[in-house]
Every structure is written in C-alpha cells, then in structure tokens.
N, C-alpha and C positions, 0 to 999 in steps of 0.2 A: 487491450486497454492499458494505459501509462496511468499505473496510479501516483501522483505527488502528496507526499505526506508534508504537511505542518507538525512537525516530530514533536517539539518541546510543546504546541500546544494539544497535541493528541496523548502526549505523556501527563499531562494537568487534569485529562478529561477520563482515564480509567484509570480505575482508582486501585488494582493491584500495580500499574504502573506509577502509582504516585505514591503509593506507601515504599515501592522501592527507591524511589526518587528522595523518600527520610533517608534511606541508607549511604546513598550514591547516585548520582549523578550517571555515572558510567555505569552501573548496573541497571539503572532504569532504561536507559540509553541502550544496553543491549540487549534486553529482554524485548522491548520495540525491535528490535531489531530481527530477534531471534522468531518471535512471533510471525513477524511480517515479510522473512524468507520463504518461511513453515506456509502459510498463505501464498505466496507468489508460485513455490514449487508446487502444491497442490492443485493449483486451477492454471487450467489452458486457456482461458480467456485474459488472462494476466498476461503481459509481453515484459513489466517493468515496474518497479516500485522505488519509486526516488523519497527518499528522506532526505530531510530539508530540516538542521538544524542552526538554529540562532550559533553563531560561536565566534571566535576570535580568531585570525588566521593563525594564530600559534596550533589550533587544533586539527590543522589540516595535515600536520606532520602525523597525526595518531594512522595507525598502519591499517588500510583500509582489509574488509573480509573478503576473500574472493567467494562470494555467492551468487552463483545465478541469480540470474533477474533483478539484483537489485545494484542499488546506488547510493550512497549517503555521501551528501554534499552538507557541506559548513560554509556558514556566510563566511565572508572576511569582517575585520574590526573593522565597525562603524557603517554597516550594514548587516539587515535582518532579516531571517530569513523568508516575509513578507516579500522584501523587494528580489530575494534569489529567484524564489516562486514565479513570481512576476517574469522574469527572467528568461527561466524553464518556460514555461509558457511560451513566451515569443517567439523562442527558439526553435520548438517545437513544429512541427509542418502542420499548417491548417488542416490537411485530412487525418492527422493522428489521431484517435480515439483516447480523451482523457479525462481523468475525474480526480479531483480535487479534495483532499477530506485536511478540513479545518473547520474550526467555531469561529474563527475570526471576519467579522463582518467585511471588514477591507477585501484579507484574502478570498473571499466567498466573491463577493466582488468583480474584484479583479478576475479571478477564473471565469465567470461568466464572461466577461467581456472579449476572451482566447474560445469561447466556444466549448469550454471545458465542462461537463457533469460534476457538479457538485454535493459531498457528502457530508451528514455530519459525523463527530466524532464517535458517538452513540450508534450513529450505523456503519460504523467504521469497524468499531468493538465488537459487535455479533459478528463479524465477517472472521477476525482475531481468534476468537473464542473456541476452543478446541470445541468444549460439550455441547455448543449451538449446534457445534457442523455434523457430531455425532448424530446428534439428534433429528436433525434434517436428512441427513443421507442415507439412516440407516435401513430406510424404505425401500428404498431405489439401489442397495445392496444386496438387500434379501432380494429383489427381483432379477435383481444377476443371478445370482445364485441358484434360482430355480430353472435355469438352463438357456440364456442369450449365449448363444456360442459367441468366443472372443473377437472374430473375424465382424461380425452383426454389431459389437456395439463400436468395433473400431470405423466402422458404416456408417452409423448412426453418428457417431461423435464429428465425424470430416465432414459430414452431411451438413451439421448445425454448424461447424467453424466457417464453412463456406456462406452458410446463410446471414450469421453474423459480421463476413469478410474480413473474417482472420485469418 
C-alpha cells in the first residue's frame, strides 16, 4: 500500500504536532516526518509514504533524508499540495494499492475518484502513535514468545503477503 500524506493538514489535525508547529515549522515538519518513517519501517504492508507538503519551490532545495520507504515532495509556488496529490494519484498505476489520509473534503474527493482508500486524519494518528501500537501488539508478542519457532511465523507472514498480493 502507497500511503499519500496531506502533511500540512495532517500537521493541524494532531495536536502534539501542532503544538510543535508554535515552535517551528520545520520541527513539526520533521517529527511527521520522523513518525511516519518509524510506521513505514515497521509494517510490511506499507511499500511507500509520500508527504505532500504545501511550499514554495524555494523549499525544494531543503536536502531531502534518505529513508526508506518514504518520499516528501513540496508543491511549487502557486500550487498546492491538493492539486500535487491529485497529481500523484494519476501518476500512479491503476492497480497500485493506495490510501489517502487527509480531512480535506476536495482531497478526500479526488482520491476516490483514482480509486484510492481513504483516511482520516484521526485514523491516521493511531496508526502514528507509538503506545496505540504497544498496546495492540503486545498480545501477539507474548504469543511469540511462548514458542512460534521463527522459520513458522516467517510462513505465516509470506502466507498473508501473498494473499494480500504484496
């Protein structure tokens, strides 16, 4: 799955990223960022996380992070990153598997119309969240732990990617 991020409005929507966003800009900016590596590198059903931020092409000179799986793109001046999305989207090959996470009714929109799964920002944020993911996994940890030899869950895991068609 390609996830496309609406960054500057998924930065307005959690509110530890918005209280950093009082501080800076580029600190909010990378803790989204930071965040949303942390998620990409963690889950194999993720192929790709594009951030998509509003900017001026003055910002495209800022020296990109080399991290797996991901992507941040900056509109040019005088386009938003609304219409990049849009963009990404076309681009995109109809059989790609992708989901969209924005509150913006246009962008929300628009991804439907590319065939795209749609998120909102709020479930966007649990996925983000270290202590959700603790909390969720820490079940299905302890049942490792009581003896799936490693060979069995790496079976089980190419089992479900196949079925998924990853």
């Amino acid at each position: 799955m390609i996830y496309i991020i609406d960054a500057y409005n998924t930065i307005h929507k959690i509110k530890i990223l918005e209280a950093l966003l009082m501080k800076s800009l580029r600190s909010a900016r990378d803790e989204l960022v930071r965040r949303a590596s942390r998620l990409a590198s963690s889950r194999g059903d993720i192929s790709k996380i594009i951030l998509v931020f509003d900017g001026k092409s003055e910002f495209q000179n800022i020296p990109q992070m080399n991290l797996p799986k991901m992507e941040l793109v900056f509109s040019d001046t005088g386009e938003g990153a609304d219409e990049r999305i849009g963009l990404i989207l076309e681009r995109l090959s109809k059989q790609a598997k992708k989901c969209v996470v924005s509150d913006d009714n246009c962008v929300r929109n628009h991804a439907r119309v590319y065939g795209a799964h749609v998120v909102a920002v709020s479930e966007f944020a649990r996925l983000l969240n270290p202590e959700s993911k603790i909390k969720r996994t820490g079940r299905a940890n302890q049942e490792n732990s009581r003896g799936l030899p490693p060979e069995i869950v790496r079976d089980i895991t190419e089992a479900y990617r196949k079925h998924l068609g990853l």
